[in-house]
N, C-alpha and C positions, 0 to 999 in steps of 0.2 A: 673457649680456650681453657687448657686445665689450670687449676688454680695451684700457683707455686707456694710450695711446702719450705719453711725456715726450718736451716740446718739443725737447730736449735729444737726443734719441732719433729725434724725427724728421727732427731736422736733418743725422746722424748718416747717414740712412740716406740721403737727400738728396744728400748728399754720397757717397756710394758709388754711386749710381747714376751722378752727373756723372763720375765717375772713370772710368765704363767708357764714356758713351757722349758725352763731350765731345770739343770737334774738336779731333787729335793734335796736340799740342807738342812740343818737342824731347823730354822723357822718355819719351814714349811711342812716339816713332819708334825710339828708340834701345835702348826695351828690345825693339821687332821686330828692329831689328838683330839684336841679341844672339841673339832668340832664333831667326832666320833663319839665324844664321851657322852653326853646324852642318851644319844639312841643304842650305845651298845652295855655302858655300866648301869647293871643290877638287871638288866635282861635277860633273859633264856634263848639259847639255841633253840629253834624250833624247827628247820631245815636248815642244811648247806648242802647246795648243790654245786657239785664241780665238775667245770664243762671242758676239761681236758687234763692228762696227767699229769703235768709237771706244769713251772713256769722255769725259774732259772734252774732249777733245781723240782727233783720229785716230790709232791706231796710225801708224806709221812704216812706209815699204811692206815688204812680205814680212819682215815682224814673225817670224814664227813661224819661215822658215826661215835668216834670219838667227841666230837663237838657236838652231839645232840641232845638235848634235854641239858646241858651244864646251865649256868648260869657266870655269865660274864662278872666277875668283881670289881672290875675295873677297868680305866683305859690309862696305860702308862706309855713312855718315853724312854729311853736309853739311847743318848747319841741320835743315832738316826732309825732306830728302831723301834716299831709299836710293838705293847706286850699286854696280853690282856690273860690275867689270871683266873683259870675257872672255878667252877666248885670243887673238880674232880680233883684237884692237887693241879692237872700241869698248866701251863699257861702256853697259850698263841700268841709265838713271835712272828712278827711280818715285817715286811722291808720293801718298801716301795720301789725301790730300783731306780731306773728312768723317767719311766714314763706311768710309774703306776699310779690310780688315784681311787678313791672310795664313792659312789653316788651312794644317795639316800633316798629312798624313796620310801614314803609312807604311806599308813594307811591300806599296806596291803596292794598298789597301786605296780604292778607289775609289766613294765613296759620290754617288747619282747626283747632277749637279750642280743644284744651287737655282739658284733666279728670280735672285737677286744675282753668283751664281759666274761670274764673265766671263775671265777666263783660269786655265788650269791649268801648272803647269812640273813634267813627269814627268822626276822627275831620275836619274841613276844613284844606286843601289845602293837602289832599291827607295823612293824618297820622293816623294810628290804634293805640290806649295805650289801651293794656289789663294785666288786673290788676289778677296776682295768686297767689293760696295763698292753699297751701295743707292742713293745718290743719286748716283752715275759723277761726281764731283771727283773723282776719283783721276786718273792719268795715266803714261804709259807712253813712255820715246823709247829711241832704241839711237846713240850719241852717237859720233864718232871720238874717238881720246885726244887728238889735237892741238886741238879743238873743241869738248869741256868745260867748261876754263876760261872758254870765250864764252858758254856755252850762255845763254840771255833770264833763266832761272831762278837762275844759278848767279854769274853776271857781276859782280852790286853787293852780294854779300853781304858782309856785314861780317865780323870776328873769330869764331871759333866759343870762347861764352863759359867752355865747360872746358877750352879750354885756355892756354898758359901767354900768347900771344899777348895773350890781353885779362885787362887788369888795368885799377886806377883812372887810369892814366895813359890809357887807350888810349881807354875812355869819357869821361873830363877831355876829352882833344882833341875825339872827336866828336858833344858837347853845347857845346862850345864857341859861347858866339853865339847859339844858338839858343832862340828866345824862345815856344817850343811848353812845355805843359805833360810834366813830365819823363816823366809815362805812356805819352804820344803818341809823345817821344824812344824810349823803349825799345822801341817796337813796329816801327818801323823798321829794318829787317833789316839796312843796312848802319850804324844804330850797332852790333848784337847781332843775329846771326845767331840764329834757331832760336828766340827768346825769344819768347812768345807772351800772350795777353792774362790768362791764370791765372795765370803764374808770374811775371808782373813786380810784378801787385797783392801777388802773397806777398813778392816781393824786396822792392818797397817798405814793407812793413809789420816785414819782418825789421828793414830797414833805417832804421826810423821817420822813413821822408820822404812828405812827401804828396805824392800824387801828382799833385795842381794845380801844384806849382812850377814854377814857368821853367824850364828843363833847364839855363840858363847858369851857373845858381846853384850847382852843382856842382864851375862851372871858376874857375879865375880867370881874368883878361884872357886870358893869355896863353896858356892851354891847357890850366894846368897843377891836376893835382888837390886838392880841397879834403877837406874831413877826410868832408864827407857822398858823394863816389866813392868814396870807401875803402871806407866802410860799404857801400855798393849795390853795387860788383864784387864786395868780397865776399859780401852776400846772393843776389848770383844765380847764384854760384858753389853756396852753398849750397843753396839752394830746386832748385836741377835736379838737383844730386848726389843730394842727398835721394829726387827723385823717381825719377830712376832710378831706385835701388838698390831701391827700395819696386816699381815696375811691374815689374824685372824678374823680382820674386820671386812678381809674380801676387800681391801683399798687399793689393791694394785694398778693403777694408774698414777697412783700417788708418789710412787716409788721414783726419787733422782736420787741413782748412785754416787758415791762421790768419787767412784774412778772408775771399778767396772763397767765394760762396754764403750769405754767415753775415750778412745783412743782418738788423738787428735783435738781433744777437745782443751777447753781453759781447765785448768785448777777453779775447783771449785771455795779453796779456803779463801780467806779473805785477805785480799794485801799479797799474796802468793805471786798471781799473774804466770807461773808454769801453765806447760802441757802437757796432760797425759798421753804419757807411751805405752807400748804394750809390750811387753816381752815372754818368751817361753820358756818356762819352770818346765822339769821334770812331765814335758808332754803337757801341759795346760799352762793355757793362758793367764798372764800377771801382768795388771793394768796398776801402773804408780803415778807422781807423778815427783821426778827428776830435781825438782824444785826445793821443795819442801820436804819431804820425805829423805834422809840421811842417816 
């Protein structure tokens, strides 16, 4: 007889699956950072092989030997974008897209390449970073430093929200006025860089604001922050720190949302006793919970 699965348990698992195969948010580019930064900062190009033209977009001309013999400076973040500065002056933006993700393979250990594997970066001192990505959203440019800060991608982003830059003031001003539900506020990149549709439902719930409100409601006329900005800078200070530190440890089983996914489920705050509902924002799903959340 199969053995009966508590709801509890399957929601459980539910949620561990979305944790590995949902589309990358700021925690999850930033534990690839992390975990790129080794094998690619202070490295050398030594190949890059690219095993088909384009992904969302064309590679940039003579991609491969642009990138040859440089040496990688770094492994950086922007929002939801990696950026690795070379020696040459220009720096490699990449953008995971969907479903893109980076293997490692060291030591030279060269396993043939899959249907998905579309570039390799054979780096010095023995390390392969192949970069896949099954449905090609990902994307790939080699950018000058003076031209960066323009780049289409990079230009109107807002505050990157860990750092000291955005606080309640900073989101006060830019909800200001704005008469959009405050969900729709958060997803917009130039209020909050990098903040994506998971982790603002969790901010908002940390934050017990529902996610229907006016986004103005947070400010007063003049710009300036209300006691519910305090609460939400700092919930999404929280909810990402959180998530990091959880992705970059590879814990992902560890992971209980406190509303995402959990439709029909109890409130998880304490004393609450709500259910989460689920409703649709702007094309994507927004999980609250009715109770607590106002």
């Amino acid at each position: 007889m199969p053995r009966r699965v508590s709801g509890r348990r399957r929601q459980d698992r539910r949620q561990a699956c979305h944790a590995v195969t949902r589309v990358p948010e700021l925690p999850e580019v930033e534990a690839e950072r992390r975990r790129l930064e080794p094998v690619i900062a202070g490295k050398r190009f030594e190949r890059v092989i690219v095993r088909r033209p384009d992904l969302r977009a064309p590679f940039p001309p003579k991609f491969s030997a642009r990138l040859h013999g440089q040496t990688a400076l770094a492994v950086r973040r922007r929002a939801k974008y990696l950026l690795v500065p070379l020696s040459s002056g220009e720096t490699l933006l990449m953008h995971l897209g969907m479903s893109g993700s980076f293997r490692v393979d060291r030591h030279r250990r060269k396993p043939d390449p899959g249907r998905h594997d579309h570039v390799m970066f054979e780096m010095s001192f023995g390390t392969s970073v192949t970069f896949t990505d099954p449905r090609r959203f990902g994307f790939m440019d080699l950018v000058s430093e003076d031209a960066l800060a323009m780049h289409p991608v990079l230009s109107t982003l807002g505050p990157e929200p860990l750092s000291a830059e955005f606080d309640a003031s900073a989101l006060a001003r830019a909800c200001r006025g704005r008469k959009t539900p405050l969900k729709i506020a958060l997803l917009d990149q130039r209020v909050v860089a990098g903040l994506g549709n998971i982790y603002a439902s969790e901010a908002l719930h940390l934050a017990r604001l529902s996610p229907h409100r006016q986004a103005s409601t947070i400010a007063t006329a003049s710009g300036a922050p209300r006691e519910s900005a305090r609460r939400l800078a700092a919930a999404i200070k929280q909810v990402l720190a959180e998530a990091v530190e959880r992705l970059s440890q590879a814990v992902y089983r560890s992971a209980r949302f406190r509303v995402y996914d959990r439709e029909a489920a109890r409130c998880r705050r304490a004393g609450c006793g709500g259910t989460i509902r689920r409703r649709t924002q702007a094309g994507r799903s927004t999980f609250f919970c009715p109770v607590c959340q106002r």
